[in-house]
C-alpha positions in Angstrom: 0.0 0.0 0.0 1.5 3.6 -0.8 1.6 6.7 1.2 1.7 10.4 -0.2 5.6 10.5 -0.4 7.2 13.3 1.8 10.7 14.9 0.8 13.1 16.7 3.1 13.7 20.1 2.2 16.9 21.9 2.7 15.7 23.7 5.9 15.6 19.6 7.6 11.9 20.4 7.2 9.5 17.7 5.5 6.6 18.2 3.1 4.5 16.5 0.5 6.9 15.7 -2.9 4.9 16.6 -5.9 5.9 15.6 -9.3 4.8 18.7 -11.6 1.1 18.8 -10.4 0.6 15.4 -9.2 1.7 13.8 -5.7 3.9 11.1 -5.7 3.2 8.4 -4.0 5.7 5.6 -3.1 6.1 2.5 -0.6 9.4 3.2 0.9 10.2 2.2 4.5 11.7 5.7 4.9 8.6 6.9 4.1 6.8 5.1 6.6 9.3 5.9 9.4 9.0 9.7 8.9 5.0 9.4 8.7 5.6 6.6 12.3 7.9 9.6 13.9 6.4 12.6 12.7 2.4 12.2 13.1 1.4 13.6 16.3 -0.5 10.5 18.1 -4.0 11.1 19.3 -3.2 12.7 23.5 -3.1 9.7 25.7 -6.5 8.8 27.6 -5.1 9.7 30.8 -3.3 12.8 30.3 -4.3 16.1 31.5 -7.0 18.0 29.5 -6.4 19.5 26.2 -7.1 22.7 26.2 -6.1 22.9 22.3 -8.5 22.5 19.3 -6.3 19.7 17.6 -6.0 16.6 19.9 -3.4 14.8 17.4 -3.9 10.9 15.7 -3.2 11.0 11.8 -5.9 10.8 9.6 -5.7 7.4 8.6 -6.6 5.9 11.9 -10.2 7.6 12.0 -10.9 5.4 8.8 -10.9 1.9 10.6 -10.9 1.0 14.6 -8.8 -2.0 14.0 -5.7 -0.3 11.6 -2.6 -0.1 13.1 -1.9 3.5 15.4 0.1 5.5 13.7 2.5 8.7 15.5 4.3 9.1 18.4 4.9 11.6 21.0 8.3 13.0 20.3 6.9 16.5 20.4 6.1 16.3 23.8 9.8 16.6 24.6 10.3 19.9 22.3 9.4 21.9 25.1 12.3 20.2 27.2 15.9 21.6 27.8 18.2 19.8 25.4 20.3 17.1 27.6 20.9 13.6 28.0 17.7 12.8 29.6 15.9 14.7 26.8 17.8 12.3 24.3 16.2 9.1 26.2 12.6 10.5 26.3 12.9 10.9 22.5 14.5 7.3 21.9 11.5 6.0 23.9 8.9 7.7 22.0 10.0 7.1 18.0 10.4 2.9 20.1 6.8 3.6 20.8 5.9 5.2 17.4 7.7 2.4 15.7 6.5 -0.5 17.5 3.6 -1.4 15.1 6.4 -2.4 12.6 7.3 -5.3 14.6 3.6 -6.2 14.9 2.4 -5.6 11.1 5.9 -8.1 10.5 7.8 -4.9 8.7 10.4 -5.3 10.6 12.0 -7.6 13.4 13.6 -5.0 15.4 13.5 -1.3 16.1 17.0 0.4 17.3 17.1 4.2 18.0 19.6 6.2 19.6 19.7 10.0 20.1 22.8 12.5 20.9 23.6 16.3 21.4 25.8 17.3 18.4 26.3 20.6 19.9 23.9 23.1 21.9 21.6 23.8 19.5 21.1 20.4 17.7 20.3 16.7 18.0 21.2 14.1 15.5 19.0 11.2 15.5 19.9 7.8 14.6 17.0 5.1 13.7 18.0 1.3 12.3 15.0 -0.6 10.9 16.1 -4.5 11.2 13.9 -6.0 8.6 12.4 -9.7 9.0 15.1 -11.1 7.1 17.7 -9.4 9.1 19.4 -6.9 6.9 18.6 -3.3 8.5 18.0 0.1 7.1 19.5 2.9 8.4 18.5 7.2 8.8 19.6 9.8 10.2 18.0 13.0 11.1 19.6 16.5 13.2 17.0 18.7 13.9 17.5 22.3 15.2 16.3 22.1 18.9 15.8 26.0 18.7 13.6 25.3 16.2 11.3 22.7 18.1 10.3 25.5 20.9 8.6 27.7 18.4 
């Protein structure tokens, strides 16, 4: 099944990649890790009230109560001071967004690790072990500056 294909931009931002007037769509386990990682998940049952309009989940999961979950809750450490515990919250969280790979039989193991490149930015490492055991590897830095707007 594709997804709407999303490109990095040269600001490390991502958007929808068009080719001319039409979307592209594609397959690609990238792909699916930036949608896994980068989709807000719908606010936990338990957590405090949101006083915001948008309560999070992507799209998709509205469509059928049994699909997979999709998005995580990385963005609820943007608003954190970058350090080393920051880096462990975030590693738990794209675990958590990633763990319906393992499930859905994508992949047999899910490997993150996150570090503090300098004051300002974060490079993230995430290693998709596939079923047959050869893994795919991506790496993102992300402006932490950028995160608190």
């Amino acid at each position: 099944m594709s997804d709407l294909s999303l490109k990095q931009l040269s600001n490390g931002c991502f958007d929808l990649d068009f080719d001319g007037l039409d979307l592209v769509l594609t397959d690609t386990l990238e792909n699916a890790v930036i949608i896994s990682i980068g989709s807000y998940a719908r606010k936990k049952r338990n957590a405090a009230a949101n006083t915001e309009p948008d309560i999070g989940g992507w799209w998709g999961d509205s469509l059928d109560e049994n699909s997979i979950k999709l998005g995580g809750y990385i963005h609820e450490a943007f608003h954190e001071k970058l350090e080393d515990s920051t880096c462990r919250d975030i590693e738990k969280f794209i675990k958590d967004a990633l763990k319906w790979m393992i499930s859905d039989g994508v992949a047999k193991e899910t490997l993150c690790s996150a570090e503090i490149i300098d004051e300002k930015t974060i490079s993230i490492s995430i290693e998709i072990v596939k079923p047959a055991g050869n893994p795919e590897t991506y790496i993102y830095q992300f402006n932490w500056e950028e995160t608190l707007a």
